[in-house]
MARZA-274273 format. One record per residue (C-alpha): residue number from 1; residue in one letter; y negated, z, x negated. Coordinates in steps of 0.5 Angstrom, whole numbers, plus 500, padded with zeros to 3 digits. Example, Ala and Ser with C-alpha at 12.3 -4.5 7.8 and 13.67 -1.06 7.14 Angstrom:
<nodes>
@num->1; residuo->A; Y->509; Z->516; X->475
@num->2; residuo->S; Y->502; Z->514; X->473
</nodes>
This chain:
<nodes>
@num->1; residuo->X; Y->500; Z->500; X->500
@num->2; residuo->X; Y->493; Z->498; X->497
@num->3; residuo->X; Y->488; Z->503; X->497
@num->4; residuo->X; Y->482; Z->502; X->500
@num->5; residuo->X; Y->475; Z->500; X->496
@num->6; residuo->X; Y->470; Z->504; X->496
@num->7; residuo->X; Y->464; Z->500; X->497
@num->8; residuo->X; Y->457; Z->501; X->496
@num->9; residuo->X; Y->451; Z->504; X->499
@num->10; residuo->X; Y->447; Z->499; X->502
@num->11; residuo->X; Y->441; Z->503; X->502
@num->12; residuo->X; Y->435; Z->500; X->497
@num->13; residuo->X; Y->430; Z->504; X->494
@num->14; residuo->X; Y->425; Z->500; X->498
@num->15; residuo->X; Y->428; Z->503; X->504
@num->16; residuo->X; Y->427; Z->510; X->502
@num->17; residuo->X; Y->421; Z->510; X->499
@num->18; residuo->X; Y->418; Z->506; X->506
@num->19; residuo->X; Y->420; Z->512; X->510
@num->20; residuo->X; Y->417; Z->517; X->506
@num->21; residuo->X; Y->411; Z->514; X->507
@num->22; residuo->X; Y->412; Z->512; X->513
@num->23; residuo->X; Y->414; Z->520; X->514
@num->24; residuo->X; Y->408; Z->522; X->509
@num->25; residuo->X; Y->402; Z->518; X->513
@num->26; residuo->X; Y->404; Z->518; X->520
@num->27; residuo->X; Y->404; Z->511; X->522
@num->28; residuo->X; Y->408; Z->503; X->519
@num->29; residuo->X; Y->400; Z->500; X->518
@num->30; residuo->X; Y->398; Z->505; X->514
@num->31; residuo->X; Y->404; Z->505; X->510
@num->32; residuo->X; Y->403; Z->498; X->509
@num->33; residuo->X; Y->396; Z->500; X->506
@num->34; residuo->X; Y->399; Z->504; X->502
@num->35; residuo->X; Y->405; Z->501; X->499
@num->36; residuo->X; Y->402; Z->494; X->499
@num->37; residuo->X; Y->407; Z->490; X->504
@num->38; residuo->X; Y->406; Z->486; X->511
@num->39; residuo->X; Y->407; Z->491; X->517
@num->40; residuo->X; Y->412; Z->487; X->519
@num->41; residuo->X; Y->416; Z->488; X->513
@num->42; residuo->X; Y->415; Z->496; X->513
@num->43; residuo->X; Y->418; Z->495; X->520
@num->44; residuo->X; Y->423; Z->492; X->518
@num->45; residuo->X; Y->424; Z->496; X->512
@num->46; residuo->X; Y->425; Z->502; X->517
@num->47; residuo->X; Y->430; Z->500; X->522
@num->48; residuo->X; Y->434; Z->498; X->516
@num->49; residuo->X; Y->435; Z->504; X->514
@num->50; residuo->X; Y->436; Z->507; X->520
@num->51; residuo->X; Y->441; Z->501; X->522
@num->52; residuo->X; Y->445; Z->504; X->515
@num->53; residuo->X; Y->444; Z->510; X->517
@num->54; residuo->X; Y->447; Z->510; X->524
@num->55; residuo->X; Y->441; Z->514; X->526
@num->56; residuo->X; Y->434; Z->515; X->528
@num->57; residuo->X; Y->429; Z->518; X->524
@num->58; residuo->X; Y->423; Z->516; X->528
@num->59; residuo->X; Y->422; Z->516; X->536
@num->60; residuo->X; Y->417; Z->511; X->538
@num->61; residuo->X; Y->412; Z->513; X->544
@num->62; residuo->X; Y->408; Z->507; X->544
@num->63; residuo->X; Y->404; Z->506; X->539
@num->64; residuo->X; Y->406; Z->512; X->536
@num->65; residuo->X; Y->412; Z->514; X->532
@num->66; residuo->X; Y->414; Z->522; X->533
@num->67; residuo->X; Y->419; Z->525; X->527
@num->68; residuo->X; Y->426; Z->525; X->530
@num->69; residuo->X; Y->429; Z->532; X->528
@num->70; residuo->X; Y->434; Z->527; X->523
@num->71; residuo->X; Y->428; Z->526; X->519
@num->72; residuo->X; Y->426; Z->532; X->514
@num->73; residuo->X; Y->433; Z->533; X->511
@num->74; residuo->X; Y->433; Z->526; X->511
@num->75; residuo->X; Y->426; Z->525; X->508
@num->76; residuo->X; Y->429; Z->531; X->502
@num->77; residuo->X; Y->434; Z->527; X->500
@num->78; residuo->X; Y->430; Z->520; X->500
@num->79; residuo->X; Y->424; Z->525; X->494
@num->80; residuo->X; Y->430; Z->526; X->490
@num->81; residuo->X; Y->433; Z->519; X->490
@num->82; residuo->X; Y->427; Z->516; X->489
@num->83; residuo->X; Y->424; Z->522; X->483
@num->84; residuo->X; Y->431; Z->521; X->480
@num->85; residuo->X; Y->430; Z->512; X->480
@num->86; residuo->X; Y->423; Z->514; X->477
@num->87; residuo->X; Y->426; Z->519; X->471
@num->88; residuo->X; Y->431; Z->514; X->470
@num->89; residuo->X; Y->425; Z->509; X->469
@num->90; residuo->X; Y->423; Z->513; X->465
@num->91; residuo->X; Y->428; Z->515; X->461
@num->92; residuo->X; Y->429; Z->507; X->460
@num->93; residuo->X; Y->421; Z->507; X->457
@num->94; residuo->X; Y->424; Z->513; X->453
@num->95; residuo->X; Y->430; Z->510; X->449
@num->96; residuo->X; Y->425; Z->503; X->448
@num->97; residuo->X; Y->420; Z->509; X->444
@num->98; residuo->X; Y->426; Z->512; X->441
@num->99; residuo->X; Y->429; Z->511; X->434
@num->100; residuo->X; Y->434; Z->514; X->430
@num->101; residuo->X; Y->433; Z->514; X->422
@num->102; residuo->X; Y->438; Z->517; X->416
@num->103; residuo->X; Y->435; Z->517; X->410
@num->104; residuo->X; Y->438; Z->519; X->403
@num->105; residuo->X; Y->435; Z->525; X->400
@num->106; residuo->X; Y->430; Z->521; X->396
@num->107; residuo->X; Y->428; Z->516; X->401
@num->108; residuo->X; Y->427; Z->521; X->406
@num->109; residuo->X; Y->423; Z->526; X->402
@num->110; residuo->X; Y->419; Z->522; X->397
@num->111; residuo->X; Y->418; Z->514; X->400
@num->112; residuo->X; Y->420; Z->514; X->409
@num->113; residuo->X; Y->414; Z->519; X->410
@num->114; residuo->X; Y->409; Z->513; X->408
@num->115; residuo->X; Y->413; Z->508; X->412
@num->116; residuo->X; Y->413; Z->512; X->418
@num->117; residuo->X; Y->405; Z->513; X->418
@num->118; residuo->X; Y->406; Z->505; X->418
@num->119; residuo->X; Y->409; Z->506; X->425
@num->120; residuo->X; Y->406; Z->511; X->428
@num->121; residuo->X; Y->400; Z->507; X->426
@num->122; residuo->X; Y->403; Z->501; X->430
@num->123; residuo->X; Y->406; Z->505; X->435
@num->124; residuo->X; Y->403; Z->511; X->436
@num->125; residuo->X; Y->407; Z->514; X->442
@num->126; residuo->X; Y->414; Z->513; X->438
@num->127; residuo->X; Y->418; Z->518; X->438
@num->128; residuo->X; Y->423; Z->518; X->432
@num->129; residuo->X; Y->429; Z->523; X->430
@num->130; residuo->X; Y->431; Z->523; X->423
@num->131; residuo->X; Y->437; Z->525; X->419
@num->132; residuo->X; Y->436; Z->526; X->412
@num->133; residuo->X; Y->442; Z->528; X->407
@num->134; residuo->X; Y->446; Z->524; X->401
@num->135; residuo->X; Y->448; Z->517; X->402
@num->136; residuo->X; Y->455; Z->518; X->404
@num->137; residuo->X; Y->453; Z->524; X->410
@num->138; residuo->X; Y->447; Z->519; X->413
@num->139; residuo->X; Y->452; Z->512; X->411
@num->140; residuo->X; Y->458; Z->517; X->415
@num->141; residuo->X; Y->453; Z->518; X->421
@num->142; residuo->X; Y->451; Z->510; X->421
@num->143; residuo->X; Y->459; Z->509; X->422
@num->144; residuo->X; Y->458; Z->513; X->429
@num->145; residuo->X; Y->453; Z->510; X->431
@num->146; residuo->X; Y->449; Z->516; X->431
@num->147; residuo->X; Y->444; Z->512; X->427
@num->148; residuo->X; Y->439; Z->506; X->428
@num->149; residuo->X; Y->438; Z->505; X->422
@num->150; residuo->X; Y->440; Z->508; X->415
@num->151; residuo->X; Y->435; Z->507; X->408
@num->152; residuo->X; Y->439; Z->509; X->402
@num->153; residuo->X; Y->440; Z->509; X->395
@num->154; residuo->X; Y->447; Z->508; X->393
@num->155; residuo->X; Y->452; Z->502; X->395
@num->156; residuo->X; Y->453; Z->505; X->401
@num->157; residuo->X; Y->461; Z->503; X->402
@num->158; residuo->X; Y->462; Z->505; X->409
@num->159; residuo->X; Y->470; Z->504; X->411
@num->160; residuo->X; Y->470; Z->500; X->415
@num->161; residuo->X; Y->465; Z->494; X->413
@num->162; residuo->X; Y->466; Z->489; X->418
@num->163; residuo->X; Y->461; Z->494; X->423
@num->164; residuo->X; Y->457; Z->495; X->418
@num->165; residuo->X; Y->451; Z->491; X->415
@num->166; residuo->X; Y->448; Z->493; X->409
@num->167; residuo->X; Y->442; Z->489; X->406
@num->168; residuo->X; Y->438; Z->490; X->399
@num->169; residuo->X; Y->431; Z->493; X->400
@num->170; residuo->X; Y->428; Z->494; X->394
@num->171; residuo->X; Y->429; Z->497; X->387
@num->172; residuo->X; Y->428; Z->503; X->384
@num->173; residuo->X; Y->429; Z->507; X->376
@num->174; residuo->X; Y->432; Z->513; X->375
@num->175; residuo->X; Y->428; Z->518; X->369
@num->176; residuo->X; Y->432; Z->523; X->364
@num->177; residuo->X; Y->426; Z->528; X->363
@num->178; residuo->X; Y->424; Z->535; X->361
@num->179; residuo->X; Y->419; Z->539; X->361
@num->180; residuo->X; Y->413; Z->538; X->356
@num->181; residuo->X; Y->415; Z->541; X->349
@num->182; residuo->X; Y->421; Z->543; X->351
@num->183; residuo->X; Y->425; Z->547; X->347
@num->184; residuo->X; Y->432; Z->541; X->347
@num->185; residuo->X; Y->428; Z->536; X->344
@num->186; residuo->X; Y->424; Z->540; X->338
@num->187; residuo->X; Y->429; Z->538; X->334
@num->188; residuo->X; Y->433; Z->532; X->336
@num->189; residuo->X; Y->428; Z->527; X->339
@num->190; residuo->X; Y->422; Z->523; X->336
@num->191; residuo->X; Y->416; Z->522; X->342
@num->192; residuo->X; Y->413; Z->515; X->343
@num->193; residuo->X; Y->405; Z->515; X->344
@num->194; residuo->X; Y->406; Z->507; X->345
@num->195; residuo->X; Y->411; Z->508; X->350
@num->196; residuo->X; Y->409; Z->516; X->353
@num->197; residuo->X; Y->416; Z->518; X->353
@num->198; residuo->X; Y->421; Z->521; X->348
@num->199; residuo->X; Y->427; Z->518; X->345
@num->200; residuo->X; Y->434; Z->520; X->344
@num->201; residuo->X; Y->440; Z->517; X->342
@num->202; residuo->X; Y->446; Z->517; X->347
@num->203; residuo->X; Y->449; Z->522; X->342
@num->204; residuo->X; Y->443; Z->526; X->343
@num->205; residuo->X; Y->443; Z->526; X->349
@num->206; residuo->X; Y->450; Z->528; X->350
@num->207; residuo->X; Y->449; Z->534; X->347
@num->208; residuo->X; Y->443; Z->538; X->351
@num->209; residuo->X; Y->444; Z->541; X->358
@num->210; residuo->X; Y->443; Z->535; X->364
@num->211; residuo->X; Y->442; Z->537; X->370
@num->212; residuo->X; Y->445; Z->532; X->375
@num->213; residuo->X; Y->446; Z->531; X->383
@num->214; residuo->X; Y->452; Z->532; X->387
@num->215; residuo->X; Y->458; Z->527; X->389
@num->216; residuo->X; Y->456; Z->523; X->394
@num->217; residuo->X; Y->449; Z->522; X->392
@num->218; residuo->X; Y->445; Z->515; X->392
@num->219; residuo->X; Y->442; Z->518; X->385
@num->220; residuo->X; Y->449; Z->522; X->382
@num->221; residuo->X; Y->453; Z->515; X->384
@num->222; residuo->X; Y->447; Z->512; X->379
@num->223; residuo->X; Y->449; Z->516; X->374
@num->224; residuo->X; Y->456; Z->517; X->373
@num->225; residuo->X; Y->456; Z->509; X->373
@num->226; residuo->X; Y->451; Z->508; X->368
@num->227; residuo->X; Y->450; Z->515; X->365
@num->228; residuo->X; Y->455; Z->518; X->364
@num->229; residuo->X; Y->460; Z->513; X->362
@num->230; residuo->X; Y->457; Z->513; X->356
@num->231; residuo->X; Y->457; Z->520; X->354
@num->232; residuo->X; Y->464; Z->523; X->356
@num->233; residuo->X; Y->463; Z->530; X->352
@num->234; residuo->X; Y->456; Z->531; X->355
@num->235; residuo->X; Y->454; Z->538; X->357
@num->236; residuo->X; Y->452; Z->538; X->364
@num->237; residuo->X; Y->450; Z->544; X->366
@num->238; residuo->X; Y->452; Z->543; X->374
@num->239; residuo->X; Y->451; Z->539; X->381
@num->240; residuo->X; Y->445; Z->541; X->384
@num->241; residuo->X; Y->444; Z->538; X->392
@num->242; residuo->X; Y->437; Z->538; X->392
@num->243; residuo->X; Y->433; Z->534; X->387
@num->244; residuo->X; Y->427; Z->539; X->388
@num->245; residuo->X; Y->432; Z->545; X->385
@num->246; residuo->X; Y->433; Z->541; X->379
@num->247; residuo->X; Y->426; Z->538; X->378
@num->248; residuo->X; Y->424; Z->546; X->378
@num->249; residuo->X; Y->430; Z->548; X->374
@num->250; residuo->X; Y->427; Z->543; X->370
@num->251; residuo->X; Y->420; Z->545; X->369
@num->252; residuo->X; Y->423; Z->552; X->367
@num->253; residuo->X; Y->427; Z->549; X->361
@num->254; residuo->X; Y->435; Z->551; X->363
@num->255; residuo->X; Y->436; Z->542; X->361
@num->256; residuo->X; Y->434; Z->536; X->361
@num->257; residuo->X; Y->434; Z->532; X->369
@num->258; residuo->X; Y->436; Z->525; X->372
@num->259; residuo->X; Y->431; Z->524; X->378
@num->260; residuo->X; Y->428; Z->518; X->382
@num->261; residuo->X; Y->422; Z->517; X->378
@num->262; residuo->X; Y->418; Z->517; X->385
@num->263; residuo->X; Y->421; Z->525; X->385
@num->264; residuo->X; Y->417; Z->526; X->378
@num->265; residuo->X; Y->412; Z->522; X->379
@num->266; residuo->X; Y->407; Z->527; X->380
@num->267; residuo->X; Y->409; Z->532; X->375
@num->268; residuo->X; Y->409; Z->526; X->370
@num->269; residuo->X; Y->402; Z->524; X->371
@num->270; residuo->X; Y->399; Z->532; X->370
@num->271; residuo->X; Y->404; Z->531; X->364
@num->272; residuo->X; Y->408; Z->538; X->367
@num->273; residuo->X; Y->414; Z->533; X->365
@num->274; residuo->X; Y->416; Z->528; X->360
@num->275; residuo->X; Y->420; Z->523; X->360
@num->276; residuo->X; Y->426; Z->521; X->356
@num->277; residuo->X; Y->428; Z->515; X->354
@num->278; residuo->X; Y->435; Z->514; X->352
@num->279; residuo->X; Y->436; Z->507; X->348
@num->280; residuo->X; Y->442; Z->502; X->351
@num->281; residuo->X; Y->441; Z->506; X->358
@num->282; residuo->X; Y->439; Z->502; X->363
@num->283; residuo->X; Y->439; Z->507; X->369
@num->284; residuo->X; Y->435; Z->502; X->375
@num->285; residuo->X; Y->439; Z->501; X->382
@num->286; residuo->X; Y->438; Z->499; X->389
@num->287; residuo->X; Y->436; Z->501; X->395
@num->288; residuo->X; Y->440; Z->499; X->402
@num->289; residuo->X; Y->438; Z->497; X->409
@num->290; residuo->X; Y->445; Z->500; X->413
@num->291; residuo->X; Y->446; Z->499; X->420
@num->292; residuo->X; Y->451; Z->498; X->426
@num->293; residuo->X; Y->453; Z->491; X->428
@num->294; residuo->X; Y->453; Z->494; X->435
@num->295; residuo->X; Y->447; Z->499; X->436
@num->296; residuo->X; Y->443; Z->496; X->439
@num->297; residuo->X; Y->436; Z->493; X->436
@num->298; residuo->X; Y->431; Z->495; X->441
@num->299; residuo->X; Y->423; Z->493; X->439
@num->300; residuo->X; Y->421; Z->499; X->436
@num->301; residuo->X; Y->427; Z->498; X->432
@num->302; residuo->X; Y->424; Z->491; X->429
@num->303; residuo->X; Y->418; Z->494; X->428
@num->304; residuo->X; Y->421; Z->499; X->423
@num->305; residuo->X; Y->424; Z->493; X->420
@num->306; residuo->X; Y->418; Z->489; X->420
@num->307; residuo->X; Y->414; Z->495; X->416
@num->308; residuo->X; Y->420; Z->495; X->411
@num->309; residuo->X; Y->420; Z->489; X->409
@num->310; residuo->X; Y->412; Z->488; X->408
@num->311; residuo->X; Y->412; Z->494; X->404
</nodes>
């Protein structure tokens, strides 16, 4: 035996929201002014819903229309259908404001803030939630579709790269760096006035203390590609989560660091940290662009994307 199909109300939001005007005003004409439809259309609205409703809410005595005792809980439920349509309208413009944005570490501290200031100043009641963590975290919360769009500084590797879309954005360089006149560099390094920085050899280098990033960090993939490969016996001191931890370790003198250079970049123009230059050491990367294949790219999405790509 086939179960019956339901079907759907015909009712229509038009339907409501003439009787509630018709209730509200007291009369079909000066619901017709209000809503900026025809009397005969009003009229017609009416005696539909009614007919879908298999009752009268309105007797008419003359010209007149008097409620009908159907009409009040009608009247109560037909504010709230129509208050719920207009929070679901709403909640449409909401999500079209909305954006979702992951950023690794040094992204999200040191370059998003200015790319956000760009779009707010394009869009000022945008409304964005951010996600700020290491490149696998934010990469792993692409892959979820928790996220519109990720801006990263390690190859993001998600697992399943089909889904994912990644694009190169633009180059950055890590800095090995210490404090000014730091006591590991007395003795082993020579300073370059041309070059503003000192210099070391690797062997140098694998000798002192280095402070360096956790796994899974843009910036530790960096190093341990690049770095510290080539120095197999280096003492590094440990990982550290966050690169402003390890640029105060730093300034405090407990070893030498390897940062972004838009991390130090402040401290390095007051001459508070110095940079070290290791000859053979190339330590430039690039940042990414990640995002779902499936998630959706609303308006304000393309706007983000159009600030990047000029930046």
């Amino acid at each position: 035996m086939k179960k019956s199909v339901q079907t759907l109300p015909k009712i229509t939001l038009k339907q409501l929201a003439v009787f509630v005007s018709i209730y509200q005003t007291g009369s079909t004409s000066r619901a017709s002014e209000e809503m900026h439809l025809s009397q005969s259309a009003v009229s017609s609205a009416l005696t539909e819903l009614e007919s879908r409703l298999q009752m009268p809410l309105f007797e008419r005595v003359g010209r007149r229309l008097n409620q009908h005792p159907n009409a009040h809980p009608i009247y109560i439920q037909a504010q709230a259908i129509l208050g719920q349509s207009l929070t679901l309208e709403h909640y449409h413009q909401y999500q079209a404001g909305q954006i979702h944005i992951g950023a690794s570490t040094t992204i999200g501290n040191y370059v998003l803030p200015s790319l956000l200031g760009k779009l707010y100043e394009a869009l000022p009641d945008a409304n964005v939630d951010m996600y700020i963590a290491n490149t696998q975290e934010v990469v792993s919360e692409v892959e979820q579709l928790n996220i519109d769009i990720a801006l990263v500084e390690g190859m993001p590797r998600p697992i399943d790269m089909k889904a994912i879309e990644q694009r190169e954005w633009r180059t950055d360089t890590l800095m090995i760096f210490a404090k000014r006149d730091s006591k590991w560099l007395k003795n082993v390094s020579t300073y370059s006035q041309d070059k503003g920085c000192y210099q070391l050899t690797i062997n140098q280098l694998a000798q002192l203390p280095l402070l360096v990033r956790e796994a899974g960090s843009g910036t530790r993939q960096i190093i341990d590609e690049q770095l510290l490969k080539y120095l197999p016996n280096a003492e590094v001191v440990k990982a550290i989560h966050q690169s402003e931890a390890i640029k105060h370790m730093v300034s405090a003198d407990i070893g030498l660091g390897c940062l972004s250079q838009h991390v130090i970049e402040s401290e390095l123009a007051t001459d508070k940290l110095v940079q070290v230059s290791v000859a053979g050491i190339d330590l430039s990367r690039t940042w990414w662009l990640v995002w779902h294949k499936a998630r959706h790219q609303s308006p304000i999405w393309q706007t983000f994307i159009d600030i990047i790509q000029q930046d």
